[in-house]
Residue frames as a rotation matrix with the C-alpha (Angstrom) as fourth column:
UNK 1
-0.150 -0.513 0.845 -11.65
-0.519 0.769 0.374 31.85
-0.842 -0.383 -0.381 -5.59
UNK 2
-0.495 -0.375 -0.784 -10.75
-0.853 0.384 0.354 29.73
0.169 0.843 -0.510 -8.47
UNK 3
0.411 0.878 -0.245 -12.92
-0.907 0.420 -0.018 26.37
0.087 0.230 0.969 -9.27
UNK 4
-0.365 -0.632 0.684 -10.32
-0.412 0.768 0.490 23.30
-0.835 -0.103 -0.541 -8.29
UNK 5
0.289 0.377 0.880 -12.38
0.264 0.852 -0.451 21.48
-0.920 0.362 0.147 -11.36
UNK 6
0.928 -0.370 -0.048 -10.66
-0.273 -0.586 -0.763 24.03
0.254 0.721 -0.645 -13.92
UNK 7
0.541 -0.636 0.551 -7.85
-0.513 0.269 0.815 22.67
-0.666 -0.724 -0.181 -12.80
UNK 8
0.075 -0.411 -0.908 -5.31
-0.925 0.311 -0.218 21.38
0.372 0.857 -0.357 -15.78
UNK 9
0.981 0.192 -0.028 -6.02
-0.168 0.915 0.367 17.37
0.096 -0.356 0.930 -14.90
UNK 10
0.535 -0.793 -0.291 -2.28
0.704 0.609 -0.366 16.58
0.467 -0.009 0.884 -15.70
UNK 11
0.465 -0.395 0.793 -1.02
-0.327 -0.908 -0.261 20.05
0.823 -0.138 -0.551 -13.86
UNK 12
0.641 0.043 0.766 0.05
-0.764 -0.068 0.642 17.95
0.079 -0.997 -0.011 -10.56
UNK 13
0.680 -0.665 0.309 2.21
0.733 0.620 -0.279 14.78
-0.006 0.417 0.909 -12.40
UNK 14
0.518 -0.628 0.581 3.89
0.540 -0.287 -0.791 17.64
0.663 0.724 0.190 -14.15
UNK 15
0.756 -0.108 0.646 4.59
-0.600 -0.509 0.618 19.35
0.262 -0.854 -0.449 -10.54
UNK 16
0.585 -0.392 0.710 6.08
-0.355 0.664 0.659 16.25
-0.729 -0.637 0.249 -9.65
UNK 17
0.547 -0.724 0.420 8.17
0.836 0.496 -0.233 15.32
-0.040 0.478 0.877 -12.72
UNK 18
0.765 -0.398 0.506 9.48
-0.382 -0.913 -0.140 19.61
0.518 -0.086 -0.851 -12.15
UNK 19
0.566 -0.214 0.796 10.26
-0.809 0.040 0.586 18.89
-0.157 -0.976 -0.150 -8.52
UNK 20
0.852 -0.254 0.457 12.06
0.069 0.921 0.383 15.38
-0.518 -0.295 0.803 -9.38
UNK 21
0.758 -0.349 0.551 14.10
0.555 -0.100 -0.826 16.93
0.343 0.932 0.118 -12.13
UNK 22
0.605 -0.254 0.755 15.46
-0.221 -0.964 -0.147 19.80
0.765 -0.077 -0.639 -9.81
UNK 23
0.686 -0.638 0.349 16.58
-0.289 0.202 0.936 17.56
-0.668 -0.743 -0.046 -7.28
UNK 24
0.668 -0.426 0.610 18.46
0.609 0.784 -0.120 15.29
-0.427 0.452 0.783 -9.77
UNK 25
0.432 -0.525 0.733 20.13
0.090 -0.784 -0.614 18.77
0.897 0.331 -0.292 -11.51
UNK 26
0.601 -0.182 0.779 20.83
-0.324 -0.946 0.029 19.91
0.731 -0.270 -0.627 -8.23
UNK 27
0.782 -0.274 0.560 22.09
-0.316 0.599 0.735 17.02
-0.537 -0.752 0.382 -6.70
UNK 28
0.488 -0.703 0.517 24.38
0.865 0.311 -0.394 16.07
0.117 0.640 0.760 -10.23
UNK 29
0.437 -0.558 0.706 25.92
-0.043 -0.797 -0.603 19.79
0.898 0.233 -0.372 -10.07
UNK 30
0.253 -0.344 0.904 27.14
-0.966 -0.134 0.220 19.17
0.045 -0.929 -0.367 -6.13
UNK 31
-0.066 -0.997 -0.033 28.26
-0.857 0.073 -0.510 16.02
0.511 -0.005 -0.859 -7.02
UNK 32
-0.530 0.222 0.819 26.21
-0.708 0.417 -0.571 13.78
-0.468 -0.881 -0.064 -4.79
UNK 33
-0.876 0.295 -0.383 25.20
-0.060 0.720 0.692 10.38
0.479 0.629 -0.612 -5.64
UNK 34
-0.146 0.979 -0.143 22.00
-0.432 0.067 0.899 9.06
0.890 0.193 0.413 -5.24
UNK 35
-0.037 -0.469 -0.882 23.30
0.739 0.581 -0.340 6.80
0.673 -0.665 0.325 -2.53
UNK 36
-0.828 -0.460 -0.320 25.06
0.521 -0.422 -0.742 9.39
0.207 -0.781 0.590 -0.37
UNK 37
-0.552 0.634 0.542 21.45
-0.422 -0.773 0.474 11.40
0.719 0.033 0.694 -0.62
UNK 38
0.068 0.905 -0.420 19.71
-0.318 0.419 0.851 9.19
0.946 0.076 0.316 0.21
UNK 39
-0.070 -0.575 -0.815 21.67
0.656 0.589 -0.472 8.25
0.752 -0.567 0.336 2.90
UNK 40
-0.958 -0.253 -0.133 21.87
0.285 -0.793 -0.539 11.75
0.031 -0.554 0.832 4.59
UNK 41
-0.111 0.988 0.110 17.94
-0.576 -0.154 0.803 11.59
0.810 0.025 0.586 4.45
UNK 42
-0.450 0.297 0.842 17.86
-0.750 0.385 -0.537 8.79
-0.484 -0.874 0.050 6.49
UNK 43
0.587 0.296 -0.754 17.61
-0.793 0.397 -0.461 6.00
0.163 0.869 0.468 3.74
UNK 44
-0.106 -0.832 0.545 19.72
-0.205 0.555 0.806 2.82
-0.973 -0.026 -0.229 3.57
UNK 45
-0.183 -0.174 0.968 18.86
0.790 0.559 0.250 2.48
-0.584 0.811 0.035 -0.28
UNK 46
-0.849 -0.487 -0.206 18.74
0.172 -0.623 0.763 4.49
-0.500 0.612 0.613 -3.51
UNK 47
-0.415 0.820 0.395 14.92
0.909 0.387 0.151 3.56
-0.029 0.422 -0.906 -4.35
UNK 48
0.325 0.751 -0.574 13.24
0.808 -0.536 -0.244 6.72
-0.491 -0.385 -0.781 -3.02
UNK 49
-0.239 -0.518 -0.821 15.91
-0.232 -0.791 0.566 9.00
-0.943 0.326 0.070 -4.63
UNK 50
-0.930 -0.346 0.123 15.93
0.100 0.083 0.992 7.12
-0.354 0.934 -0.043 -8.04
UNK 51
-0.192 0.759 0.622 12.05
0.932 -0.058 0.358 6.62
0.308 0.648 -0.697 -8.42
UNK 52
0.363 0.396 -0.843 11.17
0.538 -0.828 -0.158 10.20
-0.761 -0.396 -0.514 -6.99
UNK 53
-0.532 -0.552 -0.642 13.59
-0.174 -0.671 0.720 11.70
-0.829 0.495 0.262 -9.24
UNK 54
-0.937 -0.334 0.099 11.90
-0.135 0.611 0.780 10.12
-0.321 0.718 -0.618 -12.26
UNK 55
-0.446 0.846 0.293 8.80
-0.812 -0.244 -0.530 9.72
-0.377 -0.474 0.796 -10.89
UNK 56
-0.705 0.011 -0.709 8.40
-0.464 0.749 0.473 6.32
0.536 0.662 -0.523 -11.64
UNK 57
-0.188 0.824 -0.534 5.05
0.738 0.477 0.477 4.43
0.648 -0.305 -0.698 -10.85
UNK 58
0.201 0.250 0.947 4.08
0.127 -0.965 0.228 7.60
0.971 0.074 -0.225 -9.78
UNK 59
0.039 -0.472 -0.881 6.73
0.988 -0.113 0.105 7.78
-0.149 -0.874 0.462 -6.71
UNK 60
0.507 -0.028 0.862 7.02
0.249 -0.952 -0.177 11.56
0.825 0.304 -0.475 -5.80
UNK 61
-0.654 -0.564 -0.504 8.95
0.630 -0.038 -0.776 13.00
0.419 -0.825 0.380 -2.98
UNK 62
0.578 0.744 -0.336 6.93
0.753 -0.329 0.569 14.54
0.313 -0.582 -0.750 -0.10
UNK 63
0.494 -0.577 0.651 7.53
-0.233 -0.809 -0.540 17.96
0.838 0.115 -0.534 1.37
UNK 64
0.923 -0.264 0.279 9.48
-0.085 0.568 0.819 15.95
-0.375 -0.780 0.502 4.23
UNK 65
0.540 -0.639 0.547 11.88
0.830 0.298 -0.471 14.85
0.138 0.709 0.692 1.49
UNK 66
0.601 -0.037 0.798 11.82
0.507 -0.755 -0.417 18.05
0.618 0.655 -0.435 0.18
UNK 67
0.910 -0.261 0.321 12.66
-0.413 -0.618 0.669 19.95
0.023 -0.742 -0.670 3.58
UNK 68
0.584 -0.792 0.176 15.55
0.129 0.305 0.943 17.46
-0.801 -0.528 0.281 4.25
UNK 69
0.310 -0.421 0.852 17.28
0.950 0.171 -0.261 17.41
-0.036 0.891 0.453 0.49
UNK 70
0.895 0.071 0.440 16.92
0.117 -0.990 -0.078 21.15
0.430 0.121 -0.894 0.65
UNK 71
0.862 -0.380 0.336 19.29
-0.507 -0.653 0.562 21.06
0.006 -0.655 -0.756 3.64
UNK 72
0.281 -0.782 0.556 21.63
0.498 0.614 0.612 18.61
-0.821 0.105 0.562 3.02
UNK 73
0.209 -0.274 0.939 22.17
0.975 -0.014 -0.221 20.21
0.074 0.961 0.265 -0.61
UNK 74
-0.465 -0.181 -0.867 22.41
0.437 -0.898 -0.046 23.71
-0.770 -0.400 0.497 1.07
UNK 75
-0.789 0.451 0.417 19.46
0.098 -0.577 0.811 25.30
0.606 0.681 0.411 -1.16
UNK 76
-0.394 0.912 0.118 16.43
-0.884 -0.340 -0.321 27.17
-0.253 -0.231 0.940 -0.65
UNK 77
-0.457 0.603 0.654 13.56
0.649 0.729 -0.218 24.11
-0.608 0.325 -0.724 -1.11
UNK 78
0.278 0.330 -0.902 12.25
-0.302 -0.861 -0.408 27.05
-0.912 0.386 -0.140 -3.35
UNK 79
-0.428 -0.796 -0.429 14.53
-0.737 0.033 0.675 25.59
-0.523 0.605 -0.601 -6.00
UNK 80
-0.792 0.018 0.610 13.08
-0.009 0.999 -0.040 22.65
-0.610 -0.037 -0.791 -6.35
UNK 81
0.031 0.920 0.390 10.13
0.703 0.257 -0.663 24.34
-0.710 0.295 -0.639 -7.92
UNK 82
-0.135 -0.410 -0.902 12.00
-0.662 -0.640 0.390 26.69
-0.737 0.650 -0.185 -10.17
UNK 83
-0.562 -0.365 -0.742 12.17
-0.786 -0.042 0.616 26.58
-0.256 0.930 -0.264 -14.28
């Protein structure tokens, strides 16, 4: 088992600016605004989509998010952590 304190300190941010990037690609190539995502999550605003995506003031999407975006965008949630 691996030491969690060997851990790359900045290796989780960079998880979350991956994961915020892939939605935003994968949501601009289908076309879907931030809005209409957010909506079909179960949002009424654009906040959670725009700072997650971005990861501004360290907003991140949760795997909740993650599960629902997946299915509304018709992708593996697998994607999301690709490249």
């Amino acid at each position: 088992m691996k030491d969690i304190e060997l851990l790359d300190k900045d290796y989780i941010q960079n998880l979350y600016i991956k994961i915020g990037k892939n939605v935003k690609r994968i949501r601009e190539e289908k076309n879907i605004s931030q809005l209409a995502l957010a909506q079909a999550i179960g949002h009424k605003s654009v906040t959670v989509i725009s700072c997650c995506e971005i990861c501004y003031k360290n907003y991140h999407f949760n795997i909740e998010h993650l599960a629902k975006i997946a299915y509304v965008l018709d992708v593996n949630i697998e994607d999301f952590f690709k490249k």
